[in-house]
VEXKE-727201 format. One record per residue (C-alpha): residue number from 1; residue in one letter; chain; x, y, z. Coordinates in nm, 3 decimals. Example, Ala and Ser with C-alpha at 12.3 -4.5 7.8 and 13.67 -1.06 7.14 Angstrom:
# VEXKE-727201
+-----+------+-------+---------+---------+---------+
!  nr ! rest ! kette !      xx !      yy !      zz !
+-----+------+-------+---------+---------+---------+
!   1 !    A !     A !   1.230 !  -0.450 !   0.780 !
!   2 !    S !     A !   1.367 !  -0.106 !   0.714 !
+-----+------+-------+---------+---------+---------+
//
This chain:
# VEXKE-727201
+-----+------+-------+---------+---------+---------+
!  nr ! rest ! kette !      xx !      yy !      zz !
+-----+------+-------+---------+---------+---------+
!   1 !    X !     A !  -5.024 !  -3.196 !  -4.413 !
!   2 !    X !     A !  -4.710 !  -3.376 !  -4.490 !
!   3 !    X !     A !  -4.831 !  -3.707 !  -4.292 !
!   4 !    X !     A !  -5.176 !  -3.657 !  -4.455 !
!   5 !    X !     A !  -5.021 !  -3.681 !  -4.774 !
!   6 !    X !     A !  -4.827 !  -3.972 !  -4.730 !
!   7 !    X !     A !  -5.091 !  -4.157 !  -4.519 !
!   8 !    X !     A !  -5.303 !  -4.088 !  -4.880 !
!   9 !    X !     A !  -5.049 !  -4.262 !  -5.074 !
!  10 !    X !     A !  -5.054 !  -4.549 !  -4.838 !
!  11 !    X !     A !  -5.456 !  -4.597 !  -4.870 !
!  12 !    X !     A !  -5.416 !  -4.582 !  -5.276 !
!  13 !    X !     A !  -5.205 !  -4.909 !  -5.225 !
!  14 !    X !     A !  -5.432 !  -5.073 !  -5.013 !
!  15 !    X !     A !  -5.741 !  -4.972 !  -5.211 !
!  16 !    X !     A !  -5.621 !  -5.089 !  -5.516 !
!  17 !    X !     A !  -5.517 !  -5.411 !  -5.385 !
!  18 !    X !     A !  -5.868 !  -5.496 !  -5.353 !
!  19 !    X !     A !  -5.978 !  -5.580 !  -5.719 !
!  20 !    X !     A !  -6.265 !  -5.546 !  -5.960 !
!  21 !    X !     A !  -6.273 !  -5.946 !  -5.928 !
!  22 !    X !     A !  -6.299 !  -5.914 !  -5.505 !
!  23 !    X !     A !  -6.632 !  -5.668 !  -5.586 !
!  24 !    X !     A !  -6.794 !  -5.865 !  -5.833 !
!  25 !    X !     A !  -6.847 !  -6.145 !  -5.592 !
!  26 !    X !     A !  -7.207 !  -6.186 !  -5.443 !
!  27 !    X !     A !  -7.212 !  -6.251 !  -5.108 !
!  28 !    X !     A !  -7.513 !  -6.457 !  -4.946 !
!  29 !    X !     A !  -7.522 !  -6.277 !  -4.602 !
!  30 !    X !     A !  -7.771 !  -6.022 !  -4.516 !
!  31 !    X !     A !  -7.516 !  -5.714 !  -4.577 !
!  32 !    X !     A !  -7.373 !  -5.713 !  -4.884 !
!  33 !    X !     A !  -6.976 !  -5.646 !  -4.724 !
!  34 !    X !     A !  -6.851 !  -5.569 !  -5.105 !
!  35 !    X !     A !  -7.143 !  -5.305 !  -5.119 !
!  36 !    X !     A !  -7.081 !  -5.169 !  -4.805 !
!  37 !    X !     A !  -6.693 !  -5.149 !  -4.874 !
!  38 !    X !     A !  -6.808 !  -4.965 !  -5.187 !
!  39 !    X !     A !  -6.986 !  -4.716 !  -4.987 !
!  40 !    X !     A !  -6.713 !  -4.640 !  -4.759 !
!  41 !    X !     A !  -6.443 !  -4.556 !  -5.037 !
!  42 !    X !     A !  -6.698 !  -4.341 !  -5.183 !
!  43 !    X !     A !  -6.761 !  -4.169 !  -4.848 !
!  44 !    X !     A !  -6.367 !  -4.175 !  -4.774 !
!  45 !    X !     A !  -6.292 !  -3.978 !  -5.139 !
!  46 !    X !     A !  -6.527 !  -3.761 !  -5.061 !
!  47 !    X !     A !  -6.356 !  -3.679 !  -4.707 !
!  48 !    X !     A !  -6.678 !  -3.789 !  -4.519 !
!  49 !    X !     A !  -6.416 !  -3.992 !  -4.294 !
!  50 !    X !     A !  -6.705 !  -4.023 !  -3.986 !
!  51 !    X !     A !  -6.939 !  -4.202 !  -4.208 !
!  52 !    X !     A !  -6.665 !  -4.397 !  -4.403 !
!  53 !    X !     A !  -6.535 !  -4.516 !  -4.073 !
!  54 !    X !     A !  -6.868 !  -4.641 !  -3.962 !
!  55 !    X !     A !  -6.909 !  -4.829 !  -4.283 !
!  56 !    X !     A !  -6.544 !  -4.978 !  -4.334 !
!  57 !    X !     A !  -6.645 !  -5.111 !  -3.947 !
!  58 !    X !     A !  -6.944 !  -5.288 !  -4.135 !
!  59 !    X !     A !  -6.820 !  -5.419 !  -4.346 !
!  60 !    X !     A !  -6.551 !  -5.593 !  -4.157 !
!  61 !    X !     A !  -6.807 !  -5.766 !  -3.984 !
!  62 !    X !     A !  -6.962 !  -5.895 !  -4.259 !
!  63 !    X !     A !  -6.657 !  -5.977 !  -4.479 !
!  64 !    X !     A !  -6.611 !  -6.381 !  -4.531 !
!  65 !    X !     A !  -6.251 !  -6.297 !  -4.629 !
!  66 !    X !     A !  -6.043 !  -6.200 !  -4.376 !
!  67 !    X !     A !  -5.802 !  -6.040 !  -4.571 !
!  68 !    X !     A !  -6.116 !  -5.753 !  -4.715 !
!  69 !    X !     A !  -6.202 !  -5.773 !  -4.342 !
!  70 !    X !     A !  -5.804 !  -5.712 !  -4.222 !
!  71 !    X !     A !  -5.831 !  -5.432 !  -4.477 !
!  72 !    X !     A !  -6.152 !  -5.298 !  -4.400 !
!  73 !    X !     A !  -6.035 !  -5.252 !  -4.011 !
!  74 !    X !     A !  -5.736 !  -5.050 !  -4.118 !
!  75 !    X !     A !  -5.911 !  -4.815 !  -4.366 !
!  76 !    X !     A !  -6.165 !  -4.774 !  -4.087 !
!  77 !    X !     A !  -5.870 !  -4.668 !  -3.872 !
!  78 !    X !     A !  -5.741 !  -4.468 !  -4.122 !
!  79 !    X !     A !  -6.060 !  -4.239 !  -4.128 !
!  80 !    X !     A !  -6.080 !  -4.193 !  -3.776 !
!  81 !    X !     A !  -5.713 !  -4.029 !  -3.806 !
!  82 !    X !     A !  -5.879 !  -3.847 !  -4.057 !
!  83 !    X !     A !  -6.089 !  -3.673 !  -3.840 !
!  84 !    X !     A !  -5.859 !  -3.665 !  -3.590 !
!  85 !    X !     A !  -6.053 !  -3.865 !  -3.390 !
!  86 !    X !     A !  -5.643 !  -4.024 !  -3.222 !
!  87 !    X !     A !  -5.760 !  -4.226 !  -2.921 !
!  88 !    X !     A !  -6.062 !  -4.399 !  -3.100 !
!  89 !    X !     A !  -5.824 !  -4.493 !  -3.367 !
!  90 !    X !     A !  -5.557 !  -4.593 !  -3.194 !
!  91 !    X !     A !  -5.802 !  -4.826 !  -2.977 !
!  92 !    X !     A !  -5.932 !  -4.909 !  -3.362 !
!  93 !    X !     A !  -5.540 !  -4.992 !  -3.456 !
!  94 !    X !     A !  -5.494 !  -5.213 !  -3.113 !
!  95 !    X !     A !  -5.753 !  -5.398 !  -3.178 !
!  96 !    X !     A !  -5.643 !  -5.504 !  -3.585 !
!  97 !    X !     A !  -5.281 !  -5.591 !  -3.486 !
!  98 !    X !     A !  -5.416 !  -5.836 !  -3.201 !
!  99 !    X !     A !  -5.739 !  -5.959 !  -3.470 !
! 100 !    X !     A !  -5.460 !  -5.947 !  -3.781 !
! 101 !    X !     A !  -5.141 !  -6.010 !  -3.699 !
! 102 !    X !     A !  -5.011 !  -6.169 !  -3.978 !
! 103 !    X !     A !  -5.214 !  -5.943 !  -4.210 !
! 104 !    X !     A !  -4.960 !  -5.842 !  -4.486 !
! 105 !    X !     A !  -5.044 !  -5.430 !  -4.442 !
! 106 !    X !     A !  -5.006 !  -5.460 !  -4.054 !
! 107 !    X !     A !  -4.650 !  -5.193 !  -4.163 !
! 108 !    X !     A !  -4.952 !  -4.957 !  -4.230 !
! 109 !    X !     A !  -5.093 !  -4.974 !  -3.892 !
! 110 !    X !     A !  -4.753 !  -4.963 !  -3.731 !
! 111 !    X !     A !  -4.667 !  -4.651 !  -3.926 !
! 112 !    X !     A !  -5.009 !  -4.509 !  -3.831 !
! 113 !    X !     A !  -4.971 !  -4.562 !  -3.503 !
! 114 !    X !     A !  -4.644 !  -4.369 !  -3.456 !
! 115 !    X !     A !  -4.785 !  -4.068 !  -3.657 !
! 116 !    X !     A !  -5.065 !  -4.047 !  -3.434 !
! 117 !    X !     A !  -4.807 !  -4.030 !  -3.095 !
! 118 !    X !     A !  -4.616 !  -3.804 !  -3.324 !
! 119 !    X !     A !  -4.914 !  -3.553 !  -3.407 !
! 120 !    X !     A !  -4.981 !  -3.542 !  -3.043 !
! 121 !    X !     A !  -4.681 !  -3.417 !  -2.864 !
! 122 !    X !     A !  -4.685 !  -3.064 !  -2.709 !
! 123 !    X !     A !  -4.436 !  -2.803 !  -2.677 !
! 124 !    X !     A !  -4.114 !  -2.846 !  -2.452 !
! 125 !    X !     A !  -4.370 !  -2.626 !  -2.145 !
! 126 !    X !     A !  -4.614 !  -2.962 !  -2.125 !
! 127 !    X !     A !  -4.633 !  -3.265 !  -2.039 !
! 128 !    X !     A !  -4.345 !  -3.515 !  -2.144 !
! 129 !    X !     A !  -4.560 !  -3.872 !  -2.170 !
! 130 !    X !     A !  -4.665 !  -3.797 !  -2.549 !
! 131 !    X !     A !  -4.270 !  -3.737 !  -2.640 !
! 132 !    X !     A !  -4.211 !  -4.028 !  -2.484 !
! 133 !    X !     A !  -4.458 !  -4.204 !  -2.597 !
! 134 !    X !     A !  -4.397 !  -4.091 !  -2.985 !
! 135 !    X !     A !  -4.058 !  -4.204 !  -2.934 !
! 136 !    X !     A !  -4.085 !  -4.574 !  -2.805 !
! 137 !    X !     A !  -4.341 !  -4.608 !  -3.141 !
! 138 !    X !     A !  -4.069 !  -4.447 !  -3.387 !
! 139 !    X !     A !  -3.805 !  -4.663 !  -3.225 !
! 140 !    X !     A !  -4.044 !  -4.997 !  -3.219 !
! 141 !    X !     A !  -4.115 !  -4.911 !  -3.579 !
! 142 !    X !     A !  -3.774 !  -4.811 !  -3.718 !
! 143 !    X !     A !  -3.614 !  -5.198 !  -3.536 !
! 144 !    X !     A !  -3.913 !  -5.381 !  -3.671 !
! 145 !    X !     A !  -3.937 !  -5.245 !  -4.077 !
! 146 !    X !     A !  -3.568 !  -5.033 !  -4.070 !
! 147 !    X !     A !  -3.547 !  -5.078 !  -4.436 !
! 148 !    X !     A !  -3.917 !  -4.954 !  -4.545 !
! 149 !    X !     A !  -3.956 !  -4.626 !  -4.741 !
! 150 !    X !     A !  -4.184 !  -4.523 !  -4.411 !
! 151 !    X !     A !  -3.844 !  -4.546 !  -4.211 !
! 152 !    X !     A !  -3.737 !  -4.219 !  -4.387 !
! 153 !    X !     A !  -3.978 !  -4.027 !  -4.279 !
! 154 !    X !     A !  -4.004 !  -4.167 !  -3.914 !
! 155 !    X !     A !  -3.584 !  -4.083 !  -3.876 !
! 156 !    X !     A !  -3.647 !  -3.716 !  -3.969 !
! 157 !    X !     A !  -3.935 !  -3.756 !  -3.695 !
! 158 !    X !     A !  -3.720 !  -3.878 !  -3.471 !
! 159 !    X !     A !  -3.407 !  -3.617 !  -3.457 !
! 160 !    X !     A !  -3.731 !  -3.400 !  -3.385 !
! 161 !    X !     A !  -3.817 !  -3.581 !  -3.070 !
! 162 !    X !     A !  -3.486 !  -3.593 !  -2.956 !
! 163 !    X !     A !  -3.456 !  -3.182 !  -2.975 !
! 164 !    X !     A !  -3.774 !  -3.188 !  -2.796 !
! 165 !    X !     A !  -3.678 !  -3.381 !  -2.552 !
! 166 !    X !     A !  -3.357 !  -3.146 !  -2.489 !
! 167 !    X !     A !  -3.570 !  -2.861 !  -2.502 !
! 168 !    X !     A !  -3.774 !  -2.981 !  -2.187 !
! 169 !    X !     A !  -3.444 !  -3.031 !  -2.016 !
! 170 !    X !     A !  -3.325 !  -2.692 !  -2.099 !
! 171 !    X !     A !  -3.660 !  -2.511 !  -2.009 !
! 172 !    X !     A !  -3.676 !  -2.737 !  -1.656 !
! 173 !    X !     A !  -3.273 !  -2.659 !  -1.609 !
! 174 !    X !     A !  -3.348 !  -2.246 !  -1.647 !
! 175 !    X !     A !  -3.635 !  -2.279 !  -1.427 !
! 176 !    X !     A !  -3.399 !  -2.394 !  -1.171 !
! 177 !    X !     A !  -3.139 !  -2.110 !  -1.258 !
! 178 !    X !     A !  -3.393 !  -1.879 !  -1.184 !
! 179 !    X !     A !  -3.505 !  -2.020 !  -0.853 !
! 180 !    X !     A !  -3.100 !  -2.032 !  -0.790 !
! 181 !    X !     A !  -3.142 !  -2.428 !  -0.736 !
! 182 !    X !     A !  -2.766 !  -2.480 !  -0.860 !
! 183 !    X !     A !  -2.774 !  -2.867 !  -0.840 !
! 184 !    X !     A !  -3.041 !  -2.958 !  -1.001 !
! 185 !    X !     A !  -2.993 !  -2.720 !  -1.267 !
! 186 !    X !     A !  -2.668 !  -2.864 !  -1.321 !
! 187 !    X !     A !  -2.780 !  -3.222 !  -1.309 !
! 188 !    X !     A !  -3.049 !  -3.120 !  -1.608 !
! 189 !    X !     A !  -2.759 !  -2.945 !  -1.824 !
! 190 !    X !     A !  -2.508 !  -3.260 !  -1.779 !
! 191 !    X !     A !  -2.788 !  -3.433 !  -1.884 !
! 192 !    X !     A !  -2.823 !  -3.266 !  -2.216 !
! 193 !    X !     A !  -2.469 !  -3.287 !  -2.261 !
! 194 !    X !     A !  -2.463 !  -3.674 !  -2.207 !
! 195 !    X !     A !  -2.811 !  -3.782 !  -2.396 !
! 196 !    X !     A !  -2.892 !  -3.493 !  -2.656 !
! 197 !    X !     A !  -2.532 !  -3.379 !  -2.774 !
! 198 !    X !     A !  -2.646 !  -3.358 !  -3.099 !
! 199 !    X !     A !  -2.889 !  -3.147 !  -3.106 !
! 200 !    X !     A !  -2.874 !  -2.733 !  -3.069 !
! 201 !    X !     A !  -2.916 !  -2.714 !  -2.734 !
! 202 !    X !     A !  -2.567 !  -2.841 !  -2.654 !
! 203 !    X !     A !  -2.392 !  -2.561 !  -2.698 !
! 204 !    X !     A !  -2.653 !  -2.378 !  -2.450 !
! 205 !    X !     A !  -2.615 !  -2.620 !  -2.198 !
! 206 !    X !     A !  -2.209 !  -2.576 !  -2.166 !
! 207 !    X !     A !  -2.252 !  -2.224 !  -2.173 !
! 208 !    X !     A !  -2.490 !  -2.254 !  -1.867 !
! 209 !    X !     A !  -2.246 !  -2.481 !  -1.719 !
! 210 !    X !     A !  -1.962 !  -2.227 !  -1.752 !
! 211 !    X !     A !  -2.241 !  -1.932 !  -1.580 !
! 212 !    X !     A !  -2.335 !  -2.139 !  -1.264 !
! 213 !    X !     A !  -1.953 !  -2.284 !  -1.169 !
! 214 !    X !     A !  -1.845 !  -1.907 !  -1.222 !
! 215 !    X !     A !  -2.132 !  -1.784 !  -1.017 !
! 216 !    X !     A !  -2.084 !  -2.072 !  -0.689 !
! 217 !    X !     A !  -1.642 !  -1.970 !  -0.722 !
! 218 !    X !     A !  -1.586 !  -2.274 !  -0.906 !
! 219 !    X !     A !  -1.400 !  -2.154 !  -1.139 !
! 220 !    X !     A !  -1.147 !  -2.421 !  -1.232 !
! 221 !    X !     A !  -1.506 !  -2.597 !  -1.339 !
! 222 !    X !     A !  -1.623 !  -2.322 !  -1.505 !
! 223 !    X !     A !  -1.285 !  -2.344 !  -1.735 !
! 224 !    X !     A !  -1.332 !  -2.712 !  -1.778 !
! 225 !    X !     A !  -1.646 !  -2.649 !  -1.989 !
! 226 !    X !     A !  -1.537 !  -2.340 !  -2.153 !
! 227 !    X !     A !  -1.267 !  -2.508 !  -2.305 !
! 228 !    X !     A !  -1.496 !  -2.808 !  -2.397 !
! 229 !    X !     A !  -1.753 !  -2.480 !  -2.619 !
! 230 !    X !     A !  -1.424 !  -2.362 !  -2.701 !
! 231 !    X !     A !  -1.232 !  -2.690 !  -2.851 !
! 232 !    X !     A !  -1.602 !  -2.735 !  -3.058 !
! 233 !    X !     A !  -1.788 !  -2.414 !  -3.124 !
! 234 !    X !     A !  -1.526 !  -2.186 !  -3.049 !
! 235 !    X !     A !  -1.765 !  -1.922 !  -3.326 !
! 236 !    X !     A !  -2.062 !  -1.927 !  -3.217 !
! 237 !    X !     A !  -2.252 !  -1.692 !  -2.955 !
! 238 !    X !     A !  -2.291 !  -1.905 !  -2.647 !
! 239 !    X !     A !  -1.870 !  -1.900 !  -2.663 !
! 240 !    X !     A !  -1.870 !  -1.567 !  -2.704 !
! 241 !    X !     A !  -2.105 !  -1.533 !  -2.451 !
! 242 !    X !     A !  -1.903 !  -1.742 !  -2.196 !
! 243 !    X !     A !  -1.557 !  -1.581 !  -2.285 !
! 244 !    X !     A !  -1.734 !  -1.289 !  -2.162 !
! 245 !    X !     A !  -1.752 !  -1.437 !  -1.826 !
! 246 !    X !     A !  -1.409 !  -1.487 !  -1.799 !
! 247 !    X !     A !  -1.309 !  -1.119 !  -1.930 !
! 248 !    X !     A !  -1.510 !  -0.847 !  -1.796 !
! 249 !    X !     A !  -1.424 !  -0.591 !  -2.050 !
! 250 !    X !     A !  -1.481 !  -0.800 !  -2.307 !
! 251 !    X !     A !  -1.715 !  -0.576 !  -2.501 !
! 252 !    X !     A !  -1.504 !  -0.242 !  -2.449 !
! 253 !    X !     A !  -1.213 !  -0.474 !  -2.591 !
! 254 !    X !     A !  -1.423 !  -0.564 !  -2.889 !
! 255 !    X !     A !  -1.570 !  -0.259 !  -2.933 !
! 256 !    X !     A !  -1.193 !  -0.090 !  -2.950 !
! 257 !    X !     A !  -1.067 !  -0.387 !  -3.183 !
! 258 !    X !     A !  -1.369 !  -0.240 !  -3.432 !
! 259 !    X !     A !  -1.244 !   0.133 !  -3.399 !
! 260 !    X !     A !  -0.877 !  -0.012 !  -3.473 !
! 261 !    X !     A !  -0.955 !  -0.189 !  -3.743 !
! 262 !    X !     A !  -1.179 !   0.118 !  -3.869 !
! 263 !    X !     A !  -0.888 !   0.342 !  -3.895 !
! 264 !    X !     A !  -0.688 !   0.076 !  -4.018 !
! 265 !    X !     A !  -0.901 !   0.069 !  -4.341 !
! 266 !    X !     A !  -0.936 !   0.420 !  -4.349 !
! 267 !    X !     A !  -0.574 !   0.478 !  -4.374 !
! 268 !    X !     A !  -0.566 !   0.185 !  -4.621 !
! 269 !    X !     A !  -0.821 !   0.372 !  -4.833 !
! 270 !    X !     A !  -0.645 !   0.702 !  -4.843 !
! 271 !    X !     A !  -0.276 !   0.522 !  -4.882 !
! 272 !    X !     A !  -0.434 !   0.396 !  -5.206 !
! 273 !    X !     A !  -0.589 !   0.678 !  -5.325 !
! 274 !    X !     A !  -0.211 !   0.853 !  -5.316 !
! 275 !    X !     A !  -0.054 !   0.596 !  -5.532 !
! 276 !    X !     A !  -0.360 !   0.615 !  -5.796 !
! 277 !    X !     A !  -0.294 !   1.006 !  -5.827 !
+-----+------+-------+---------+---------+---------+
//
């Protein structure tokens, strides 16, 4: 809804860069392109994006001016992502940049393009060509126009990706824990730890790293990276869940640190209660 609503504001600029002057002028061709261009916003307010794609088509072919026909191939673009109809617009988007390309909105078809990878990655379980795919766009987009108010919204998009992206290596590095393939689980977790360490599955990944050394006896290894969760996220779980396989009575030591400090507050309690009567 979010890209909807910004690909909305994007058509309001184009649409009213084309004037009341542009559709007052009479055209001598058959189709009347103005007319036709007419007909297509209409449809396109409306949300009849099918029929205002066939029409903003039309009237490309028919428009004199290349800039209302530049225009009129992006706004038909724009209602094909309307209907979701990605691959047709896409082809659609190809097509204006290589027609168009020193059209002044081609920013719009950039941007358009990228949301449309964007909208169709799957989870971290699927298939890893539209992540990829959506990235190269972002990053194509965010090096060409790295100053335009689209870039905001593209960076967010972005840091996205990227946790994607380290969620497939997680997912494929626990599928190998489970099948006990030790190496190439630990080749996918170094490889979060080298590409993705910003994102939240870093902290995952060490822990993991700290499991499977322990497991195979290598346990000077398995310190290495427990210090490394330690030295940077030495409160949250996955350390706590590491420093558990170091000390094997971890949790009846923690559960006896609660009862101690239980009856240290209970004493504390009644101590005061003395001194108030």
């Amino acid at each position: 809804m979010r890209n909807f609503l910004i690909l909305l504001l994007t058509l309001s600029i184009l649409i009213q860069s084309c004037g009341k002057k542009d559709l007052d002028y009479k055209p001598t061709v058959k189709i009347d392109a103005y007319n036709t261009y007419k007909e297509a916003l209409e449809a396109f307010d409306r949300r009849d994006y099918f029929f205002a794609s066939k029409k903003f088509s039309e009237a490309e072919l028919n428009f004199t001016n290349i800039d209302l026909a530049a225009k009129s191939a992006i706004m038909s673009s724009f209602s094909l992502y309307g209907i979701n109809f990605y691959t047709e617009a896409l082809e659609n988007l190809e097509r204006y940049l290589k027609t168009y390309p020193s059209d002044k909105n081609v920013i719009y078809a950039y941007y358009l393009i990228s949301i449309i990878h964007f909208e169709q990655i799957d989870d971290e379980k699927k298939d890893l060509k539209p992540l990829l795919e959506a990235q190269k766009n972002i990053n194509f987009f965010l090096e060409k126009f790295p100053n335009s108010d689209y870039a905001i919204d593209l960076k967010f998009k972005k840091d996205l990706i990227i946790n994607q992206l380290a969620a497939k290596e997680m997912y494929i590095a626990k599928h190998y824990i489970a099948t006990q393939k030790w190496i190439p689980a630990i080749n996918r977790l170094k490889l979060i730890i080298k590409k993705y360490e910003r994102t939240i599955f870093i902290e995952e990944a060490l822990h993991r790293l700290v499991e499977i050394h322990y497991h195979l006896g290598m346990v000077s290894e398995a310190k290495k990276y427990a210090k490394i969760l330690g030295y940077n996220y030495n409160s949250g779980e996955w350390f706590e869940q590491s420093y558990k396989v170091f000390d094997k009575n971890y949790e009846k030591n923690k559960k006896n640190l609660k009862e101690i400090k239980k009856d240290k507050n209970n004493l504390f309690k009644k101590i005061i209660k003395m001194i108030k009567n």
